[in-house]
PyMOL commands that place a pseudoatom at each C-alpha (Angstrom):
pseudoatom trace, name=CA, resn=UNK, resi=1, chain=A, elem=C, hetatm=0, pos=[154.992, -177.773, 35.526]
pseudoatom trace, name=CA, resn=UNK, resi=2, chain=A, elem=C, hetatm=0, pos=[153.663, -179.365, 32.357]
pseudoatom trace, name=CA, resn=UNK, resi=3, chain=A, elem=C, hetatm=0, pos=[155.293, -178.843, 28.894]
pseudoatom trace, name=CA, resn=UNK, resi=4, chain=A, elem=C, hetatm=0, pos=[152.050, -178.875, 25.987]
pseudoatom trace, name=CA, resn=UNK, resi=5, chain=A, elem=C, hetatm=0, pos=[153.910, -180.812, 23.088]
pseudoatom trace, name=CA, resn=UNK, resi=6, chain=A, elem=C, hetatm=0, pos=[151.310, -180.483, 19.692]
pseudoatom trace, name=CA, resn=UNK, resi=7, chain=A, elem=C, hetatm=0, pos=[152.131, -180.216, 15.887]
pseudoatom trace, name=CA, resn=UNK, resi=8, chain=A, elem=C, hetatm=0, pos=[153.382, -176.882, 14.430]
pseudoatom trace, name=CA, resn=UNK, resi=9, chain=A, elem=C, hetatm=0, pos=[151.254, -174.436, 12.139]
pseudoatom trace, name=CA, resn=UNK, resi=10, chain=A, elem=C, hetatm=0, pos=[152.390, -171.779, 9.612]
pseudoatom trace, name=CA, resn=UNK, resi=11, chain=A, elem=C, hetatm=0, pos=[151.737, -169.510, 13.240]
pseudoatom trace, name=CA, resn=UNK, resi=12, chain=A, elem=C, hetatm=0, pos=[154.745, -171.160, 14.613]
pseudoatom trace, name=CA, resn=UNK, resi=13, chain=A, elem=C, hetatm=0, pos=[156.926, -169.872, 11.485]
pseudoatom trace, name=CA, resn=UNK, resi=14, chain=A, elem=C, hetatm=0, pos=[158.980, -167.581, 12.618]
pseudoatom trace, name=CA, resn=UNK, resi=15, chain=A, elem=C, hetatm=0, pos=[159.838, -168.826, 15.870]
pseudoatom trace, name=CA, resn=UNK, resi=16, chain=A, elem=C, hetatm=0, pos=[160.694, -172.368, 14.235]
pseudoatom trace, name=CA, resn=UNK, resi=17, chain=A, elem=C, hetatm=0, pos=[162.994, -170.441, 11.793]
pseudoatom trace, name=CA, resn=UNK, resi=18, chain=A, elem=C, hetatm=0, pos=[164.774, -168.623, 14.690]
pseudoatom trace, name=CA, resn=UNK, resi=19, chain=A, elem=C, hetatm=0, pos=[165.579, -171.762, 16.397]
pseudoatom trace, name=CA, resn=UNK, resi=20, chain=A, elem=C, hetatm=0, pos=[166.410, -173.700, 12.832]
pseudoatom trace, name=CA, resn=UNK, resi=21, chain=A, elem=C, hetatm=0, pos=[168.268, -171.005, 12.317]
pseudoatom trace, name=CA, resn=UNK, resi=22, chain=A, elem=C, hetatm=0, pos=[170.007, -170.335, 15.932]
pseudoatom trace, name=CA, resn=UNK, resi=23, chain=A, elem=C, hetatm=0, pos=[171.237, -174.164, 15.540]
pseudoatom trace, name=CA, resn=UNK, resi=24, chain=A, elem=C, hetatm=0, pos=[172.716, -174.154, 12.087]
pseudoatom trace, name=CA, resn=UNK, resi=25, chain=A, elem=C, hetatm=0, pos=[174.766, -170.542, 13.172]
pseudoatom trace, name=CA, resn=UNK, resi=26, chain=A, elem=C, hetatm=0, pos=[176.040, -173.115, 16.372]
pseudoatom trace, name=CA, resn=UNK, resi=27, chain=A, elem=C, hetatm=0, pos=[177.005, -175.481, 14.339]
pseudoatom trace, name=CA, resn=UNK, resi=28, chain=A, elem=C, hetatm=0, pos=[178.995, -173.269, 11.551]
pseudoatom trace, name=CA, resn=UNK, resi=29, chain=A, elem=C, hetatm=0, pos=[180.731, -171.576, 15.055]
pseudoatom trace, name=CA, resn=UNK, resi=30, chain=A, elem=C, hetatm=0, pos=[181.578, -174.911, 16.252]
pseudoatom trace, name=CA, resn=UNK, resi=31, chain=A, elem=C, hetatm=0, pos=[182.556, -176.417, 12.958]
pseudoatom trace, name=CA, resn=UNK, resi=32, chain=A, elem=C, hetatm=0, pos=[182.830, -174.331, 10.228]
pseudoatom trace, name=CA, resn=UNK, resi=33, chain=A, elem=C, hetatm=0, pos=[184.438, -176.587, 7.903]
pseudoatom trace, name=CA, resn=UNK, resi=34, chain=A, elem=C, hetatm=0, pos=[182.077, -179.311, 8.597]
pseudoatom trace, name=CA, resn=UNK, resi=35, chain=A, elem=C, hetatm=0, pos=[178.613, -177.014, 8.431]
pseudoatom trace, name=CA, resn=UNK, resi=36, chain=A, elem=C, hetatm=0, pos=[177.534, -175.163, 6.002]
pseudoatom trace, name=CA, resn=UNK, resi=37, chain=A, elem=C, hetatm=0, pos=[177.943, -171.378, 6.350]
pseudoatom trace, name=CA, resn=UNK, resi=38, chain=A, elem=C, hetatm=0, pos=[174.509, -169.767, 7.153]
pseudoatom trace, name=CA, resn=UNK, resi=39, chain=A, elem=C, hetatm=0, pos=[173.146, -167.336, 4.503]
pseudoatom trace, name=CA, resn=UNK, resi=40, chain=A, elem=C, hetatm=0, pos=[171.909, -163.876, 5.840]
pseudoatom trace, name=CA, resn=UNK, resi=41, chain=A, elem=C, hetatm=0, pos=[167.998, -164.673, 5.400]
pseudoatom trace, name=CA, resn=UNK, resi=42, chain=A, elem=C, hetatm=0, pos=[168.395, -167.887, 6.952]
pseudoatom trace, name=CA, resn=UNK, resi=43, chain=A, elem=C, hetatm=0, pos=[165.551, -167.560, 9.776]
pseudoatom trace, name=CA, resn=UNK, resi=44, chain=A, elem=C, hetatm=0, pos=[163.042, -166.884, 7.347]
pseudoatom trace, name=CA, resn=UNK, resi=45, chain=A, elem=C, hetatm=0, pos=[164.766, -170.004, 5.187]
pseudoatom trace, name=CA, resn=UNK, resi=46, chain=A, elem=C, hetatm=0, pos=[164.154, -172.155, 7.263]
pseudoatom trace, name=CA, resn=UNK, resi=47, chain=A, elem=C, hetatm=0, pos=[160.730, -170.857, 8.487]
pseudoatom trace, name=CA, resn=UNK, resi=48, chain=A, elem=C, hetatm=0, pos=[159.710, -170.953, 5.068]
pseudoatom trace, name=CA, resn=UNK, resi=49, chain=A, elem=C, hetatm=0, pos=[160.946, -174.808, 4.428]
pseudoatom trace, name=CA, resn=UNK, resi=50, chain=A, elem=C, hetatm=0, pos=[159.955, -176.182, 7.858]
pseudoatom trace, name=CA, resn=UNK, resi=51, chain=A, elem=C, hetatm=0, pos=[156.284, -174.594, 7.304]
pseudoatom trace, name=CA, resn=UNK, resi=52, chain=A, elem=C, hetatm=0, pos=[156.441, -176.378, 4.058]
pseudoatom trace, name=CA, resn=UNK, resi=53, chain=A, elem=C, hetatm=0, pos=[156.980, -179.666, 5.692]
pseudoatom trace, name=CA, resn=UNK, resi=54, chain=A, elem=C, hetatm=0, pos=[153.238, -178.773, 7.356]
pseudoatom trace, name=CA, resn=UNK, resi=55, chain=A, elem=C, hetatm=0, pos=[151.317, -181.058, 4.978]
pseudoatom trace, name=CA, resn=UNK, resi=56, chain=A, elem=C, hetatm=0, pos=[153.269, -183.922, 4.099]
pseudoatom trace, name=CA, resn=UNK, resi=57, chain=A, elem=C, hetatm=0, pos=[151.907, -186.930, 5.290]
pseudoatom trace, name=CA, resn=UNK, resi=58, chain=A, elem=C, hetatm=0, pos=[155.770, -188.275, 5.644]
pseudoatom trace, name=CA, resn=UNK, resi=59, chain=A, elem=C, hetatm=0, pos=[157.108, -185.369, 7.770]
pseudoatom trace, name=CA, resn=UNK, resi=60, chain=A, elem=C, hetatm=0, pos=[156.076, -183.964, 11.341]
pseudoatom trace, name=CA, resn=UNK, resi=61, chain=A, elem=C, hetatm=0, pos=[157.139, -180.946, 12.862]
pseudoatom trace, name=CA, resn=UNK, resi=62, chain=A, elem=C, hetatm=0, pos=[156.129, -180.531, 16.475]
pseudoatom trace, name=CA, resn=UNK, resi=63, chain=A, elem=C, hetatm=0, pos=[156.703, -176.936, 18.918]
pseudoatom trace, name=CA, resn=UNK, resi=64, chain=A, elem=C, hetatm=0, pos=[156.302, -177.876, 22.838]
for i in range(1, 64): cmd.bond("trace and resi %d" % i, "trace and resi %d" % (i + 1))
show_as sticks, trace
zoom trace
């Protein structure tokens, strides 16, 4: 089996933000007076700042 690691694009968007996402609601359950609380829209939230991250030269966002 072989695992295809390779930058993200504004395709991956959505599934980025679900995971983003899926890990900040973890963390609030675990913690929730350590994490922040997440808001309702926070998939697309984080979709929408991870995808912004796509063309900095200082930040890399990689899917596998």
């Amino acid at each position: 089996m072989s695992i295809a690691i390779r930058r993200a694009t504004p395709a991956d968007g959505a599934a980025i933000g679900r995971l983003g996402a899926g890990l900040l609601r973890a963390h609030y359950q675990f913690d929730p007076d350590r994490f922040m609380k997440p808001a309702e829209n926070c998939d697309a939230r984080y979709a929408s700042f991870l995808c912004a991250q796509l063309d900095h030269q200082d930040a890399l966002v990689l899917v596998a």
